[in-house]
C-alpha positions as MATLAB code, in Angstrom:
seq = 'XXXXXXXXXXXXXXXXXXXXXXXXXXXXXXXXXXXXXXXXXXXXXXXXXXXXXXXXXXXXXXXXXXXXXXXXXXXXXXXXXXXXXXXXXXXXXXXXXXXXXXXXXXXXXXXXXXXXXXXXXXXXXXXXXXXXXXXXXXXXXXXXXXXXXXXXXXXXXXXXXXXXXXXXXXXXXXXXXXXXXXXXXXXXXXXXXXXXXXXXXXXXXXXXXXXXXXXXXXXXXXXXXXXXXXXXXXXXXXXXXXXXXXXXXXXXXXXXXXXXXXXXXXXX';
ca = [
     -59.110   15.703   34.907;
     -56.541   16.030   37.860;
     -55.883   12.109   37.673;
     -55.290   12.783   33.812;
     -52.220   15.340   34.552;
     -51.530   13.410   37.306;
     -50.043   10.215   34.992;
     -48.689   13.193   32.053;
     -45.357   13.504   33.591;
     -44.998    9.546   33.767;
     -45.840    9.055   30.214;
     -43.214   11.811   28.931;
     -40.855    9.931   30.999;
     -41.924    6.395   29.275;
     -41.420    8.515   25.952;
     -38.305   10.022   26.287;
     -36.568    6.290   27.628;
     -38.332    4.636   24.855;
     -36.574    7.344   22.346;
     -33.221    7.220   23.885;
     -33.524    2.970   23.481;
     -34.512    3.800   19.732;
     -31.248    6.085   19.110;
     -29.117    3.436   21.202;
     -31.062    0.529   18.926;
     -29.544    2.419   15.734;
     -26.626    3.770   16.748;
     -25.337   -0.036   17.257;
     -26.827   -1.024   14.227;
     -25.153    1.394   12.144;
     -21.834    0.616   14.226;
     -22.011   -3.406   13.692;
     -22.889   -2.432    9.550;
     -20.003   -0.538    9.166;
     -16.829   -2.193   10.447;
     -13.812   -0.627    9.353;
     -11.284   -2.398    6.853;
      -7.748   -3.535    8.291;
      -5.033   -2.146    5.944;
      -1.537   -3.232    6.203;
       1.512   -1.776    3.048;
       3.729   -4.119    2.938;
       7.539   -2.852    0.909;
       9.094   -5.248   -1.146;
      12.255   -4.915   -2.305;
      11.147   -6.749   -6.084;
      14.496   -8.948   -7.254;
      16.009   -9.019   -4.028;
      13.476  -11.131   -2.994;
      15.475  -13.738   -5.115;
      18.710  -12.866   -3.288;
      18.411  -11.687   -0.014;
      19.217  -14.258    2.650;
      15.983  -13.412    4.829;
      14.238  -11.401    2.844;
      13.185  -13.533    0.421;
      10.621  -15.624   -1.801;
       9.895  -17.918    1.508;
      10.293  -15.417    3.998;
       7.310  -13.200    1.799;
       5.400  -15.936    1.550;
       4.994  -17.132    5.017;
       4.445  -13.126    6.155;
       1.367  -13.135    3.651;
       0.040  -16.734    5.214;
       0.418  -14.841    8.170;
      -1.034  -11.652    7.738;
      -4.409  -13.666    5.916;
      -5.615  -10.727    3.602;
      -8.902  -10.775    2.199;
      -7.365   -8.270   -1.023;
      -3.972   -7.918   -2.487;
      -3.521   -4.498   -3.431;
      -0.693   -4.819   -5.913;
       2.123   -2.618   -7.924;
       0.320   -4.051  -10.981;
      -0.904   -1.900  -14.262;
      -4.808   -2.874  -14.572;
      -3.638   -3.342  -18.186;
      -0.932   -5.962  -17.510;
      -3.358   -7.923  -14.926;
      -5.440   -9.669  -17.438;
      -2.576  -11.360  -19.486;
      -0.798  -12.300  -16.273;
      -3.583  -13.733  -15.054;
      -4.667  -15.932  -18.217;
      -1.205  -17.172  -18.558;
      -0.983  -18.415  -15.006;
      -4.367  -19.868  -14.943;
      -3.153  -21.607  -18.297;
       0.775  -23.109  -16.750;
       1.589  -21.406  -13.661;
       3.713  -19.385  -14.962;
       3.486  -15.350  -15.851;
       4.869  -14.085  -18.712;
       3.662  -10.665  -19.019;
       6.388   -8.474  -19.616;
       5.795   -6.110  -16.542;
       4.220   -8.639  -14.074;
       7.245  -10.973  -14.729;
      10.009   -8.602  -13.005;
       8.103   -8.895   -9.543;
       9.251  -12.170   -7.952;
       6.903  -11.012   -4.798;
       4.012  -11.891   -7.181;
       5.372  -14.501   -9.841;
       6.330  -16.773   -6.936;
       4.523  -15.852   -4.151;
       1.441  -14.013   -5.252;
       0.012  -15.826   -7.621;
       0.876  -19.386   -6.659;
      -0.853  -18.181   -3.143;
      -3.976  -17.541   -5.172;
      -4.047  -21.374   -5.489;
      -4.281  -22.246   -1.824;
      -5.640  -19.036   -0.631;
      -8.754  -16.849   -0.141;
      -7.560  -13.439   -1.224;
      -8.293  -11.763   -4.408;
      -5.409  -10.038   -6.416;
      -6.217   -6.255   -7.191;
      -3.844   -4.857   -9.984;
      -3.337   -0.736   -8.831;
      -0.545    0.298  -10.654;
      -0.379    3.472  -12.367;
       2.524    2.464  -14.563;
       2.527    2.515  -18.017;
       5.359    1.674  -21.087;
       4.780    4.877  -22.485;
       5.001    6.528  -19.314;
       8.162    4.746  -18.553;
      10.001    5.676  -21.661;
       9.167    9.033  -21.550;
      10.520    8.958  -18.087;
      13.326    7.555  -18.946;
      14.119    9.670  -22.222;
      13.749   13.010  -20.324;
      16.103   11.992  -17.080;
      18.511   10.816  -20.014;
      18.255   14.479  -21.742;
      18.478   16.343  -18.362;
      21.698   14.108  -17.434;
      23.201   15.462  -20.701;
      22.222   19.185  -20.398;
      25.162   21.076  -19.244;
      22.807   23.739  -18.439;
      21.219   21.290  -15.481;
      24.982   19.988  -14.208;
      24.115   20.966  -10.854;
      20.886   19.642  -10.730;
      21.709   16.515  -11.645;
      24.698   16.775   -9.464;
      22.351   17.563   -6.370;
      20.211   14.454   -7.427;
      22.975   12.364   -7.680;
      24.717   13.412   -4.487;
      21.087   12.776   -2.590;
      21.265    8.842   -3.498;
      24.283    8.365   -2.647;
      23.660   10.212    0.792;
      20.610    8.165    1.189;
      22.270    4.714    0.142;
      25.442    5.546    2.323;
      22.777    6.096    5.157;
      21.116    3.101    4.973;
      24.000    0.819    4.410;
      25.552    2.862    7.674;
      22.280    1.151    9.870;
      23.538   -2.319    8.773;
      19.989   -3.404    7.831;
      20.016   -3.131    4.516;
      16.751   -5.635    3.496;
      16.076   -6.299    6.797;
      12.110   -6.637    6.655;
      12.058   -5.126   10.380;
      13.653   -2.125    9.502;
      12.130   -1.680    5.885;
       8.622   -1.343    8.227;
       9.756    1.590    9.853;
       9.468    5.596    9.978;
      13.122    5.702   10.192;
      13.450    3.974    6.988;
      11.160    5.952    4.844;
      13.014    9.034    6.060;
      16.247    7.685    4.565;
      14.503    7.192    1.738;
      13.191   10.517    1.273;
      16.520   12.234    1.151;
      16.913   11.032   -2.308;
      13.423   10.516   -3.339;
      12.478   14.118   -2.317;
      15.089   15.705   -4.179;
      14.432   13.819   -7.045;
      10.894   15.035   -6.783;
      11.620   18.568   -6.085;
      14.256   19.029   -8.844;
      12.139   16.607  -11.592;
       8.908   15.820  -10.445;
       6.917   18.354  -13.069;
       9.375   18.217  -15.767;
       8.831   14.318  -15.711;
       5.276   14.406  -16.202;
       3.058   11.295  -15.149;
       6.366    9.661  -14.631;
       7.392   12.464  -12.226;
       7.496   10.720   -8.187;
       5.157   12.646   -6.689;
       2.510   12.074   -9.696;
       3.282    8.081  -10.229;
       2.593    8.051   -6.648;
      -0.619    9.987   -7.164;
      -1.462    7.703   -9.985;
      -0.577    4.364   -7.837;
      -2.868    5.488   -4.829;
      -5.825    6.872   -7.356;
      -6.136    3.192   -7.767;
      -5.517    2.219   -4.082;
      -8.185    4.360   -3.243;
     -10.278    3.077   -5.533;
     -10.227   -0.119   -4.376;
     -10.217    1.392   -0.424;
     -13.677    2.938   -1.883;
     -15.216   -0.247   -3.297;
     -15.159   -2.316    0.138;
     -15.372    0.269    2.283;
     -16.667   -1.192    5.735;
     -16.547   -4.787    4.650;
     -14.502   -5.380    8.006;
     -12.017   -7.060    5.679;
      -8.467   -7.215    5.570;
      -6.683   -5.548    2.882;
      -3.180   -6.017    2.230;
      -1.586   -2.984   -0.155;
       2.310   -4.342   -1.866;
       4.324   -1.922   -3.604;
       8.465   -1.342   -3.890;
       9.593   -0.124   -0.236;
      10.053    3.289   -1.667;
       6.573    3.528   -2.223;
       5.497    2.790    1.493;
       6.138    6.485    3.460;
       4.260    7.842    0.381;
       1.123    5.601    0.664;
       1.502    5.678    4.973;
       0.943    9.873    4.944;
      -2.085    9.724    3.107;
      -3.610    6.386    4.281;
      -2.911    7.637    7.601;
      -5.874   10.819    6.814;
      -8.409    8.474    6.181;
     -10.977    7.319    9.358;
     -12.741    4.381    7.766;
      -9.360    2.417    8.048;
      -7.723    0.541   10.697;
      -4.182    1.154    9.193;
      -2.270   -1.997   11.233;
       1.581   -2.297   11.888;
       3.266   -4.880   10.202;
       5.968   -6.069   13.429;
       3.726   -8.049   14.884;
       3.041  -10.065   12.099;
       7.006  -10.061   11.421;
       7.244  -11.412   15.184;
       5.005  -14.218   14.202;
       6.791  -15.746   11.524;
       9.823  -15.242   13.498;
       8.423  -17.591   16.307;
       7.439  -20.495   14.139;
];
């Protein structure tokens, strides 16, 4: 009986080691089946792509050979992707009335598609009707001499915002576009426009297009969750701070940088 007690205390202790290896066993199995997703937003500055000296059709499409997504994330209606799709399957070339004003994805998108291992994601929350409703009530409110100073105060915030910005002297300059500094020059206008507008507006309103746009971006986020892949998100520059705040709240993310990619394609 004594020798029984005797070997109790050693075969807790084999017990408890033997749990704590189980835990460990798990706790790095659950860790090596749930890698987190690389996210990267790249702003694009849609038909100056076709103008701008650096920032251009080339200069985008060595960054994306460079960056290597696994997803394109893109400023796409899931309505418009279908027909784009089909007509550049068909003879390379897009038609679609929406899809064909984004030289970032009619040259450089798409054609990648060819040679690369990505797959396109349309996200948009755009619509026509949205648009033109948009468009038709910012057209009203311009005429209203009962809103003069509103539309005064919006006015006068673009301008400050676009003197701003030219005053850095990097107006398109991919380096600067990827920065804090220039999503708070943006904001001057676009946050007046959304304070003064946004509800009147409706869907087309720029705090709730931006809601729309990242409904689908989060979507997508939610589909391959923990795939350990690498998902690049494109959208107009304007776009970017928006998407950064609330990317930047989610933990199953690695939300990357985009400089040092932008140093890379500087080297070559």
């Amino acid at each position: 009986m004594q020798k029984s007690f005797k070997f109790l205390p050693l075969l807790l202790l084999i017990l408890l080691i033997s749990s704590c290896n189980d835990h460990t066993s798990t706790d790095r199995k659950e860790t090596i089946e749930k890698p987190k997703n690389e996210v990267l937003v790249l702003g694009t500055i849609h038909g100056g792509h076709l103008t701008d000296s650096v920032y251009n059709t080339d200069y985008l499409e060595r960054l994306i050979k460079e960056i290597q997504p696994d997803y394109i994330l893109t400023e796409i209606p899931p309505s418009s992707f279908k027909e784009a799709m089909d007509g550049f399957k068909k003879n390379d070339s897009i038609s679609e009335s929406r899809v064909s004003r984004f030289p970032e994805y009619t040259d450089v998108v798409f054609p990648l598609s060819k040679e690369m291992d990505f797959e396109i994601i349309p996200t948009a929350g755009w619509s026509l009707s949205m648009a033109r409703e948009r468009s038709k009530k910012l057209r009203a409110i311009s005429q209203d001499t009962s809103r003069t100073e509103d539309w005064a105060a919006y006015r006068n915030a673009n301008r400050l915002s676009d003197s701003i910005y030219k005053a850095t002297g990097k107006v398109n300059d991919p380096y600067f576009i990827h920065t804090n500094a220039y999503d708070s020059i943006q904001d001057i206008g676009l946050q007046t426009y959304n304070k003064l507008f946004n509800e009147e507006l409706g869907l087309g309103g720029w705090e709730n297009i931006n809601i729309a746009h990242y409904w689908n971006i989060e979507k997508a986020l939610e589909k391959h969750r923990y795939e350990g892949k690498r998902i690049l998100i494109t959208y107009g520059a304007g776009h970017k701070g928006w998407f950064l705040r609330e990317l930047r709240k989610r933990d199953d993310i690695h939300l990357l940088e985009l400089e040092p990619f932008l140093n890379a394609i500087e080297e070559e």
